[in-house]
SEKOLDO-888144 format. One record per atom (N, C-alpha, C): residue in three letters; x, y, z. Coordinates in steps of 0.001 Angstrom, whole numbers, padded with zeros to 6 digits, always signed. Example, Ala and Ser with C-alpha at 12.3 -4.5 7.8 and 13.67 -1.06 7.14 Angstrom:
BEGIN
ALA+013190-005690+007800/ALA+012300-004500+007800/ALA+013200-003300+007800/SER+012850-002250+007080/SER+013670-001060+007140/SER+012900+000030+007870/
***
This chain:
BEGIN
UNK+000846-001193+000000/UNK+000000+000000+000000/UNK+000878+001238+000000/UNK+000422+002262-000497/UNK+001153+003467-000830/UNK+000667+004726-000027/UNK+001767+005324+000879/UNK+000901+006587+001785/UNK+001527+007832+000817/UNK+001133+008709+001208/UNK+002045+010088+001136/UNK+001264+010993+001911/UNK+002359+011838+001987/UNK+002106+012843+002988/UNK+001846+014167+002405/UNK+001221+015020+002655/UNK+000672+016038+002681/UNK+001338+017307+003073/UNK+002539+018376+003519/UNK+003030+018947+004388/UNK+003504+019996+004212/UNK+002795+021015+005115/UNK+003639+022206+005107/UNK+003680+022728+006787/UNK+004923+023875+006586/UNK+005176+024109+007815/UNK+005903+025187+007880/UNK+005739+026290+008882/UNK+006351+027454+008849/UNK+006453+027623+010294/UNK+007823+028518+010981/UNK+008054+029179+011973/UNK+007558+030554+012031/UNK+007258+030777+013313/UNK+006108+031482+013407/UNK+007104+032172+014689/UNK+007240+033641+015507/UNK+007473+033696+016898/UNK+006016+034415+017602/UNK+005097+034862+016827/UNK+003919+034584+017290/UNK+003192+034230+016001/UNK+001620+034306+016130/UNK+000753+033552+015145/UNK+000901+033995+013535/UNK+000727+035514+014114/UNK+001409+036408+012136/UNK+002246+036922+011917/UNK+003280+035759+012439/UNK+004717+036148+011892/UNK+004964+035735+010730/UNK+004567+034440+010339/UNK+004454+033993+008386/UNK+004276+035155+007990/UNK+002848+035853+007996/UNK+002463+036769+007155/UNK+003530+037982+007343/UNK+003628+038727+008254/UNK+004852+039780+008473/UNK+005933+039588+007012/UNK+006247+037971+007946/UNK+007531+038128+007181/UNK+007970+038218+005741/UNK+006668+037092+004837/UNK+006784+037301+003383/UNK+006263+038531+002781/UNK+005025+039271+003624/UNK+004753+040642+003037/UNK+005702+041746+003495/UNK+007000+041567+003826/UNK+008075+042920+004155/UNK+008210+042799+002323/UNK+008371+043950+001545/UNK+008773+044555+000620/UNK+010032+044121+000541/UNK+010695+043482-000444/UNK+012333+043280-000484/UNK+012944+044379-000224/UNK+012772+046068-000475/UNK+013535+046660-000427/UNK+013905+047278+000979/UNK+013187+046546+001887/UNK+013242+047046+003265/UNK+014116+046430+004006/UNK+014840+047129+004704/UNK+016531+046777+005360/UNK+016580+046163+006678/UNK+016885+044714+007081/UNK+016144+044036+007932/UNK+016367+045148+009160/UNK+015974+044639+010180/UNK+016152+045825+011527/UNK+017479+044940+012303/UNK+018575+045681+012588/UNK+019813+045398+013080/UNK+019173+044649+014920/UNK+019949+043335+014996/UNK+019573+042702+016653/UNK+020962+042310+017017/UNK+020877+042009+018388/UNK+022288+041132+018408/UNK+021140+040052+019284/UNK+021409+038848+018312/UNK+021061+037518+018838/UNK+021598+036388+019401/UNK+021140+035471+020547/UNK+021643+034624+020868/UNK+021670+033706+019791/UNK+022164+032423+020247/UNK+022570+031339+019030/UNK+022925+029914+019597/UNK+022311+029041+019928/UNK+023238+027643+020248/UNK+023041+027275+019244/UNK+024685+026378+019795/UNK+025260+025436+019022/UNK+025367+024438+019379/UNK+024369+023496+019151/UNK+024496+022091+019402/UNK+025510+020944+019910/UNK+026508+021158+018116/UNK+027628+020782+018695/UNK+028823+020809+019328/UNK+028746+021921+019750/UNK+028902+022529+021051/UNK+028753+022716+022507/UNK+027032+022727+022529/UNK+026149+022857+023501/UNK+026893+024255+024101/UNK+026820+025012+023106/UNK+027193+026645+023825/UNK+026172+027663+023141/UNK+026046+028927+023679/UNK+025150+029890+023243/UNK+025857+030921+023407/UNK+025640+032098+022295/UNK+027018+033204+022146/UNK+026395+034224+021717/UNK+026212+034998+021494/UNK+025518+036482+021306/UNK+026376+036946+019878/UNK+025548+037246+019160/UNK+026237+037388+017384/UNK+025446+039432+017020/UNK+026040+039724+016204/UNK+025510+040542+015903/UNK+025021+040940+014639/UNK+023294+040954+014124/UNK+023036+040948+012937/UNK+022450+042465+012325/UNK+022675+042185+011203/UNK+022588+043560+010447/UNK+022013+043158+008664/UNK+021666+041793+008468/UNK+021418+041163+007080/UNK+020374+040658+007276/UNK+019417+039764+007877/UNK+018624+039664+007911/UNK+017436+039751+008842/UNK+016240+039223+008421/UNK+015129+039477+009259/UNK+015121+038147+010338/UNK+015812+038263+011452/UNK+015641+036659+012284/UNK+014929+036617+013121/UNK+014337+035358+013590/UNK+013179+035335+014442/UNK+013840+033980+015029/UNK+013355+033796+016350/UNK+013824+032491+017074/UNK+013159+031548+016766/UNK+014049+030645+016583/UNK+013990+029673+015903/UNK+014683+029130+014799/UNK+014632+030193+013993/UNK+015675+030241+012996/UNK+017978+029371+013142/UNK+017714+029086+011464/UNK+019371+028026+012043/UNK+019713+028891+010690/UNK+021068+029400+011233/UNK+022005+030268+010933/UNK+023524+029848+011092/UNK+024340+030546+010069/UNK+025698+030191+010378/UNK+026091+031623+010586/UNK+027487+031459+011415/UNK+027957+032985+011602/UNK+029828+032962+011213/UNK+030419+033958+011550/UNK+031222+034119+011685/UNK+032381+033954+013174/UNK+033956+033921+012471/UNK+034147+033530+013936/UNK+034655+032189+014538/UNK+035300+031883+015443/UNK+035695+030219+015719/UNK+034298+029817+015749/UNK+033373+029942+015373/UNK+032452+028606+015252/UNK+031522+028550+013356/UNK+032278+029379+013022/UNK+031901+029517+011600/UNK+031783+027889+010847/UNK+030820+027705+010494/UNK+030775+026503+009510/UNK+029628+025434+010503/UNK+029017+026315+011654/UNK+028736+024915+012307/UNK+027095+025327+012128/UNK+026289+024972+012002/UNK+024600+025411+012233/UNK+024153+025914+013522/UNK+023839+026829+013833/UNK+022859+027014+015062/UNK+021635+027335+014829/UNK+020926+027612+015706/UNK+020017+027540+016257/UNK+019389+029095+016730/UNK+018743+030324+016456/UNK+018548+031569+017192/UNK+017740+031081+018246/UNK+018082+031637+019423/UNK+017179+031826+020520/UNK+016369+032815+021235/UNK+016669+033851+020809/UNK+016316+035465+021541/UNK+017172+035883+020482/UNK+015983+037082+019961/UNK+016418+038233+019381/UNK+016167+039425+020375/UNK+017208+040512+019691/UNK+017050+041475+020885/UNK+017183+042873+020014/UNK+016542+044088+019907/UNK+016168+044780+019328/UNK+016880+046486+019942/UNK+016742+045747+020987/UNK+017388+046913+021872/UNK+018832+046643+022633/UNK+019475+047562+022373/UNK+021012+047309+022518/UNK+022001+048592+021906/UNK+023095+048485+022649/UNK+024338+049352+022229/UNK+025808+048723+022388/UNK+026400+048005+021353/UNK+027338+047536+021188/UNK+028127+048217+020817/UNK+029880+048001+021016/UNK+031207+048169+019900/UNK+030774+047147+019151/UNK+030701+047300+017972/UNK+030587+046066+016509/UNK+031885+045475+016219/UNK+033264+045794+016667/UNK+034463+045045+016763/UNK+034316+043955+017832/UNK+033514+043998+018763/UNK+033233+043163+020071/UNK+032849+041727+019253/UNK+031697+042046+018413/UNK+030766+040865+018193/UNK+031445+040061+016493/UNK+031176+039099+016378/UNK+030647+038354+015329/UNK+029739+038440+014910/UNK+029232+037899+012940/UNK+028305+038285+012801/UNK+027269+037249+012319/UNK+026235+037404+011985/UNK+025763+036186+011669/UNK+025815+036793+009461/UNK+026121+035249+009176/UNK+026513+035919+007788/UNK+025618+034904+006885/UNK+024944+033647+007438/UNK+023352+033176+006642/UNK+022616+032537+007026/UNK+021427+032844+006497/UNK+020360+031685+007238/UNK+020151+030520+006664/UNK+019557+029228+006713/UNK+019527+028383+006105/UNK+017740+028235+006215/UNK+017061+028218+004949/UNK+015325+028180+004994/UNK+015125+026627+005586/UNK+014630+026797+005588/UNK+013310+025366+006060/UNK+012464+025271+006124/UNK+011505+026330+005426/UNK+010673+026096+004900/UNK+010311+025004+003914/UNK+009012+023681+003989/UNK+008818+023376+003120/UNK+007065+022749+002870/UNK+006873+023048+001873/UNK+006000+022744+001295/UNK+005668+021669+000147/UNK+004697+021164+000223/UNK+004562+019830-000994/UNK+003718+018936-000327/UNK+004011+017616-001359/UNK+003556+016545-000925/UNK+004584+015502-001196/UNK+004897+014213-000164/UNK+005825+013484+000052/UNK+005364+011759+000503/UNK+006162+011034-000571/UNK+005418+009904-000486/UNK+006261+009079+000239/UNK+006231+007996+000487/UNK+006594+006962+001633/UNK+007900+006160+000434/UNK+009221+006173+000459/UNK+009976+005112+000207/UNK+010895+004912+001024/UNK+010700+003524+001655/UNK+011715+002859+002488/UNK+012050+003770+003660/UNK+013307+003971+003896/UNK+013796+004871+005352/UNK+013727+006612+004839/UNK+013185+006795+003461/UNK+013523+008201+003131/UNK+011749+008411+002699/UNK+011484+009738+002655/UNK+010467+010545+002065/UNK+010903+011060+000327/UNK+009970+011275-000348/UNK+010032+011346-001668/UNK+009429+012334-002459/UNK+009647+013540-003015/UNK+008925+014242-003821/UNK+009338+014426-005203/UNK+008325+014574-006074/UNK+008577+014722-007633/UNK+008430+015729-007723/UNK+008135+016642-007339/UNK+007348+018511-007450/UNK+009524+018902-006938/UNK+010062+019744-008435/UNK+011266+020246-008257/UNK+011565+021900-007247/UNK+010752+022305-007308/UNK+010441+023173-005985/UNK+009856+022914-004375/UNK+009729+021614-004426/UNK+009564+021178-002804/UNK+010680+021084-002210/UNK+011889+020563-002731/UNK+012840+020747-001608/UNK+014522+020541-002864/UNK+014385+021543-003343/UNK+015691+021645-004466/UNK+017057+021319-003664/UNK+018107+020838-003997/UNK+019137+020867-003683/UNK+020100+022235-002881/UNK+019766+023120-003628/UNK+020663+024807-003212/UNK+020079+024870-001516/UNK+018675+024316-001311/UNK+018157+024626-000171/UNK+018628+023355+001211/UNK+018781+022550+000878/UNK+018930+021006+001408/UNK+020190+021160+001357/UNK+021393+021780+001038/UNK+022329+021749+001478/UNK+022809+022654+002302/UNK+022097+023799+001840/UNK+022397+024648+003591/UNK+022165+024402+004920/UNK+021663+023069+005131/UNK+021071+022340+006321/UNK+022033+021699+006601/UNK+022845+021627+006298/UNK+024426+020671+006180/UNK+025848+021683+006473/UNK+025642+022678+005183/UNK+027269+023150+004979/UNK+026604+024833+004936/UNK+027815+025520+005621/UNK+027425+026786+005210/UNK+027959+027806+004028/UNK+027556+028302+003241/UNK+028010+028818+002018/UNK+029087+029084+001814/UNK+029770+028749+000528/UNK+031080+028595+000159/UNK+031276+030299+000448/UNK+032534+030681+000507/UNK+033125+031597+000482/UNK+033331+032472-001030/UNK+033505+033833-001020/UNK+033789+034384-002772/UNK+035217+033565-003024/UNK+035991+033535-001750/UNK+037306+033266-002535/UNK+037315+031313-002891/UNK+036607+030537-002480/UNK+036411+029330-002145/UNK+036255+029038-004362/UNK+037238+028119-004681/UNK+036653+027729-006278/UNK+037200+026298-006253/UNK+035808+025589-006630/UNK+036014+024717-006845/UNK+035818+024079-008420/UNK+036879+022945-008758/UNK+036720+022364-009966/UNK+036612+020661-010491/UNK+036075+020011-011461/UNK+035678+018896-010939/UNK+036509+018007-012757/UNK+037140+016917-012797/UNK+037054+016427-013875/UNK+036578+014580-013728/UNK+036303+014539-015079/UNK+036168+013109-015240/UNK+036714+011953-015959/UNK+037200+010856-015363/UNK+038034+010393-016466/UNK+036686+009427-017530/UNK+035538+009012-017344/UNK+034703+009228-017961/UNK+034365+007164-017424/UNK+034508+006810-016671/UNK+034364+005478-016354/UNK+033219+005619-016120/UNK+032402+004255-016524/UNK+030791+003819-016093/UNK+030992+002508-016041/UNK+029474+002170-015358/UNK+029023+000705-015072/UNK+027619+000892-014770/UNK+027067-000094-014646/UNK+025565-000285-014510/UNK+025260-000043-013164/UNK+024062+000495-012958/UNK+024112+000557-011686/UNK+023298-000783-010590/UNK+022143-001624-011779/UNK+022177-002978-011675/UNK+023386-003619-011007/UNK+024628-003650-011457/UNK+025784-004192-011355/UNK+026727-003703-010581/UNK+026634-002998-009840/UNK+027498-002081-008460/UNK+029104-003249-008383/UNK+028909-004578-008558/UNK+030090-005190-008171/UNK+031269-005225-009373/UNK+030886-004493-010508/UNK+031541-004348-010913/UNK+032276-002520-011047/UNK+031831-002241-009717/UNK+032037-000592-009708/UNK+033344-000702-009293/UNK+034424+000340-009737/UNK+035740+000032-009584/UNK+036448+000319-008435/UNK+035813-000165-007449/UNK+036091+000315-005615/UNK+037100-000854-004670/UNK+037787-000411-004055/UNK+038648-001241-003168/UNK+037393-001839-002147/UNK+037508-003346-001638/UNK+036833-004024-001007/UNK+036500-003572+000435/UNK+037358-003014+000610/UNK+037318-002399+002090/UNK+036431-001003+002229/UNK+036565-000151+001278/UNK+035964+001314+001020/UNK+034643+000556+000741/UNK+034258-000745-000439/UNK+033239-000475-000804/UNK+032600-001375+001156/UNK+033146-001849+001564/UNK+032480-002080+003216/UNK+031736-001139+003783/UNK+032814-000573+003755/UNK+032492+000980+004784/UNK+031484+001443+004143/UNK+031167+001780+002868/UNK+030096+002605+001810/UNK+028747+001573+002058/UNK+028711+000597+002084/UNK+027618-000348+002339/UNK+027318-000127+003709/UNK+028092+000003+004654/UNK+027846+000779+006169/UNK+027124+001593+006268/UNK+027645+002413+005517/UNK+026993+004080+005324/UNK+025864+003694+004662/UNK+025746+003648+003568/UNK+024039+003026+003627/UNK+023358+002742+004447/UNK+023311+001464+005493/UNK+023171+000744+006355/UNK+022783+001690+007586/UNK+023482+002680+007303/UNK+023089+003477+008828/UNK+022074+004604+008453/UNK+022180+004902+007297/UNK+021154+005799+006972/UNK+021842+007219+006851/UNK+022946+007292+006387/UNK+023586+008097+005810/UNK+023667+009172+005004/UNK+022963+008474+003880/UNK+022396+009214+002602/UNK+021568+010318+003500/UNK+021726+011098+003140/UNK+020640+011876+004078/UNK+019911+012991+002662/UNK+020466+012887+001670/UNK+019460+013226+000564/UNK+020100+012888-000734/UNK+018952+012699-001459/UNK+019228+012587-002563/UNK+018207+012429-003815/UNK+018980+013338-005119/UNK+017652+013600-006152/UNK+018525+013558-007336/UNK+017717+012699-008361/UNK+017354+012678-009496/UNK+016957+013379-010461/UNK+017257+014264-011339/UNK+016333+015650-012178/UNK+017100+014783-013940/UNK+015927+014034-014366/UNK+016532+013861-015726/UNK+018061+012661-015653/UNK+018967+013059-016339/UNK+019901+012040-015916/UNK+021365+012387-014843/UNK+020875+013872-014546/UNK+021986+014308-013445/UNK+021265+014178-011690/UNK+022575+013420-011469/UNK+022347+013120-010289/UNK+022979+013580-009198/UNK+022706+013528-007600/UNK+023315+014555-006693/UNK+022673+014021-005477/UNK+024250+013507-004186/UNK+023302+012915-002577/UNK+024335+013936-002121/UNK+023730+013853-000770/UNK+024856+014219+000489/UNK+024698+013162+001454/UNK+025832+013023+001443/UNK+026627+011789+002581/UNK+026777+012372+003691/UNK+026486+011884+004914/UNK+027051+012035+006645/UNK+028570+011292+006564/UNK+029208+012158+006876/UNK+030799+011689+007447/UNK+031129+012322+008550/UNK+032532+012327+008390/UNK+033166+013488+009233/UNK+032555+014902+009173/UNK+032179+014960+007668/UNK+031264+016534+006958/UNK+030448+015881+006617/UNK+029570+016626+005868/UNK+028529+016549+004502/UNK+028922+016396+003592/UNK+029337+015544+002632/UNK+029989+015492+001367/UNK+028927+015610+000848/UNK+029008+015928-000985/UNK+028329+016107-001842/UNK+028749+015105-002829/UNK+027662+014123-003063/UNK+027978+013420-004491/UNK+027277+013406-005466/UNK+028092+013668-007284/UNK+027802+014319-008030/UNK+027710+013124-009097/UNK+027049+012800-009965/UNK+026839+011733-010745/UNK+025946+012044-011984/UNK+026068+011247-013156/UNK+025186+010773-014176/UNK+024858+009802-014212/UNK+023120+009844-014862/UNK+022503+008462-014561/UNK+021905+008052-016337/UNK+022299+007357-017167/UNK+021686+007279-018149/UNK+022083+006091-018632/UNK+020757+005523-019318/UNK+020572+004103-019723/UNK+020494+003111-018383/UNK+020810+003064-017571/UNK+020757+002498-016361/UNK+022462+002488-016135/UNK+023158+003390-016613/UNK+024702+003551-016273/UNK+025171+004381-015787/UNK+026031+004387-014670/UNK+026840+005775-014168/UNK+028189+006117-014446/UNK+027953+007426-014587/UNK+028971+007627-015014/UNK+029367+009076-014144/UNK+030538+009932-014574/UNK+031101+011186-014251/UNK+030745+011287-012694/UNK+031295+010040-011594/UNK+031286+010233-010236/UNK+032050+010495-009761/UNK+031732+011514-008470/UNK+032310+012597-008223/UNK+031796+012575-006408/UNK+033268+013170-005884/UNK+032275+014008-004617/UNK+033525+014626-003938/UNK+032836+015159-002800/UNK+033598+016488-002187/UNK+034556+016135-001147/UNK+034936+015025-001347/UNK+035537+014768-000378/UNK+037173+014409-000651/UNK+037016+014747-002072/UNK+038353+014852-002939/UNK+039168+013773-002576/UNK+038409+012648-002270/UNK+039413+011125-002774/UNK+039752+011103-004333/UNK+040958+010361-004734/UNK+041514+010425-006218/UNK+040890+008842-006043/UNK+040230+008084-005763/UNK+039199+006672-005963/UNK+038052+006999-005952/UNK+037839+005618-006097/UNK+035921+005765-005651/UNK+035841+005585-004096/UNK+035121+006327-003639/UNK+035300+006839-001892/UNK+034030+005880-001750/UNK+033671+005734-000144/UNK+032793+005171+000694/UNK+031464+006102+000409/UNK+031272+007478+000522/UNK+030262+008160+000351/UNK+029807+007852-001205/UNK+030301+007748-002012/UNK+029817+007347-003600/UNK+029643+006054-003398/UNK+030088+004993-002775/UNK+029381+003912-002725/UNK+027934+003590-001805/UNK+027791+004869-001001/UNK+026635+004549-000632/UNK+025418+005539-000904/UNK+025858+006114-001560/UNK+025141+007264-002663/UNK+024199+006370-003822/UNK+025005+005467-004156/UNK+024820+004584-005637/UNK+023736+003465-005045/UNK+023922+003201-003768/UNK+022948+002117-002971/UNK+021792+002677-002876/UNK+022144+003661-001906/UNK+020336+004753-001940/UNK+019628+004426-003076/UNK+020896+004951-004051/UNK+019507+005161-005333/UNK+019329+004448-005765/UNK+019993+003020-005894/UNK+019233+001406-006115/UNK+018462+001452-005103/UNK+017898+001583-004024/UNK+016802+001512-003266/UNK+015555+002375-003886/UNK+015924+003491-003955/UNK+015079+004561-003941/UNK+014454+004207-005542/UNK+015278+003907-006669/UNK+014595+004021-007777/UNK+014224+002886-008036/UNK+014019+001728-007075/UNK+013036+000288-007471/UNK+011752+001042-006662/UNK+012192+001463-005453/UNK+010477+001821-004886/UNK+009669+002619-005984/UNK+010299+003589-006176/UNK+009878+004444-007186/UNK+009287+003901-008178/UNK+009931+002930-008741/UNK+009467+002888-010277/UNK+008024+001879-010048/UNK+008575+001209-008448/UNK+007472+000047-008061/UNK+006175+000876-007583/UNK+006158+001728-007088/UNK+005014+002121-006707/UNK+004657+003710-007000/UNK+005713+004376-008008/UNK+004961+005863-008507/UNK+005794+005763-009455/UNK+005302+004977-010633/UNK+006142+004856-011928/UNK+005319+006303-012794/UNK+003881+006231-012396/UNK+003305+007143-012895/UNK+003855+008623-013064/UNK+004142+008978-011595/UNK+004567+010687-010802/UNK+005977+010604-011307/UNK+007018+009726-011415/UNK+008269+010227-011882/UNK+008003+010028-013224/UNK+007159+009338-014259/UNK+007192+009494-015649/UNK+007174+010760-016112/UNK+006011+011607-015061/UNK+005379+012854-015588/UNK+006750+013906-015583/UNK+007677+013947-014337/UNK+008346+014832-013727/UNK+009959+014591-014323/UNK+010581+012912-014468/UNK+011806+013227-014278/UNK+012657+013712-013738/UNK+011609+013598-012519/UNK+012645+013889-011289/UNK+012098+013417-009852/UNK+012956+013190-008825/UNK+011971+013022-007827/UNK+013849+013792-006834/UNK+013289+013888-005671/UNK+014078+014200-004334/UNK+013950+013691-003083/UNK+014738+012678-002623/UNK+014531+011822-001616/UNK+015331+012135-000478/UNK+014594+012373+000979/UNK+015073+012962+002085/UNK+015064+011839+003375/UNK+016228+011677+004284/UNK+015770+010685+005140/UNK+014391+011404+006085/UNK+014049+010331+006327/UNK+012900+011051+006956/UNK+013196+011797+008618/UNK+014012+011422+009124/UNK+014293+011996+010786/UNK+014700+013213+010188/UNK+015954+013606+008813/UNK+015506+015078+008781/UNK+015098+015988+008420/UNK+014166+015094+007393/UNK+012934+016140+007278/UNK+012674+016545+009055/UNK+011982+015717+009298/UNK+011395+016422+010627/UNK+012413+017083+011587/UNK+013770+016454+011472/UNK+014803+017344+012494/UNK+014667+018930+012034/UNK+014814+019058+010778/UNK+014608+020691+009857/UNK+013718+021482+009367/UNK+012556+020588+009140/UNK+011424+021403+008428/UNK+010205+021197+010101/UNK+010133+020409+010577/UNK+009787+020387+011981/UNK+009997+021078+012870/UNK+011331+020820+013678/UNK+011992+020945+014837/UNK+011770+022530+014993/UNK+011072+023220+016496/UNK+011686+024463+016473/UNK+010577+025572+015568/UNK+009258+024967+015260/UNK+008612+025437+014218/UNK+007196+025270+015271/UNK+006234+025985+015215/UNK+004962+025953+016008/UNK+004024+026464+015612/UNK+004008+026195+014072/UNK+002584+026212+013186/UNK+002931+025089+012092/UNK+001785+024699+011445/UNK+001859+024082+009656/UNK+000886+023215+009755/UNK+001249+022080+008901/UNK-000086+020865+009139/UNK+000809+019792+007964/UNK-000236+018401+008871/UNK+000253+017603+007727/UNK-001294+016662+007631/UNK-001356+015840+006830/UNK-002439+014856+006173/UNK-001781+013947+005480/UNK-002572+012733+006299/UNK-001749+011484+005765/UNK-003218+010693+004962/UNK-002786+010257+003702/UNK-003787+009597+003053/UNK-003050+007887+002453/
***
């Protein structure tokens, strides 16, 4: 039997704060706070000082500073204040979480075909915080494929491809989507890696990821598993919805709800 879910969800710091916030006029200059912030992995809270956007508690932000690169959390905004601005750090982005759609049931992950429910640019700021201007990255391929039917003939050391079957196994993949024949997961490691792939004829090819192994790494081997999971459910039970779309985006499900959930105190969902 086939569920899907129904779901949207917005942070709110009282009831019409949604509305506030999407009807501010772009050209209006957020109002300067200095906000608290934990950090999880941390378990510390630090006072940042903002001047870029409109934040409301609740909100997960990266800042500047020895803890730059890590996600937090706003807790208290504060409106009133007189700082030295050399004192503070700043907060330099937010990461949305907003999401909207509908999401169907495969295996340990959630599933949407609608390419504006949860795009990649957005799903990775939940992970990594924005590259830097000076940050360039470049990617080549020596142009190797194999089936993806056939994974044992993928050209991986026995031990990496262990560990990559691990990572599967634990639920790792923590997203991953399909648009046509370009493909794209993020792996849990030490970081978030990004893995970058082509999918055509049932062959892969031009694999790639961020974790700048010169092999085929553990995160691409369990990138390639997901999506042998993900694209038998698929084809087994919404051959219809990805025919139409050519695309679908598959999220584990704890974080959907760790991100588009957590920390949020309005939305709705419907399960059919």
């Amino acid at each position: 039997m086939a569920f899907k879910i129904g779901f949207t969800a917005d942070f709110t710091e009282e009831k019409s704060g949604a509305a506030e916030r999407t009807a501010q006029p772009p050209s209006c200059e957020p109002r300067k706070s200095v906000v608290q912030v934990y950090f999880a992995e941390k378990n510390r809270t630090l006072a940042y000082y903002n001047d870029r956007f409109d934040l409301h508690r609740g909100d997960l932000v990266y800042v500047s500073g020895k803890l730059e690169g890590l996600l937090g959390r706003v807790m208290e905004v504060n409106y009133n204040f007189k700082i030295k601005i050399s004192d503070y750090q700043c907060v330099i982005a937010v990461a949305d979480t907003t999401v909207r759609g509908t999401f169907f049931m495969a295996g340990s992950h959630f599933v949407t075909f609608e390419r504006a429910v949860l795009p990649r640019s957005q799903v990775i700021a939940w992970f990594k915080a924005p590259a830097k201007e000076e940050d360039a990255f470049v990617s080549g391929s020596d142009e190797t494929s194999f089936f993806l039917d056939g994974l044992k003939t993928m050209p991986v050391q026995g031990e990496i491809a262990k560990r990559g079957y691990d990572y599967y196994m634990e639920n790792r993949v923590r997203y991953l989507c399909l648009d046509g024949e370009k493909g794209y997961a993020i792996v849990a490691g030490s970081d978030s890696y990004e893995v970058e792939f082509v999918y055509r004829g049932g062959q892969i090819s031009r694999l790639t990821c961020s974790c700048f192994c010169s092999n085929t790494c553990k995160h691409e081997v369990a990138a390639l598993l997901q999506l042998q999971e993900t694209l038998a459910l698929v084809e087994k039970n919404y051959a219809g919805e990805y025919g139409h779309s050519e695309y679908f985006a598959a999220i584990a499900k704890g974080i959907l709800f760790a991100f588009a959930v957590d920390g949020k105190d309005n939305g709705s969902f419907s399960l059919s």
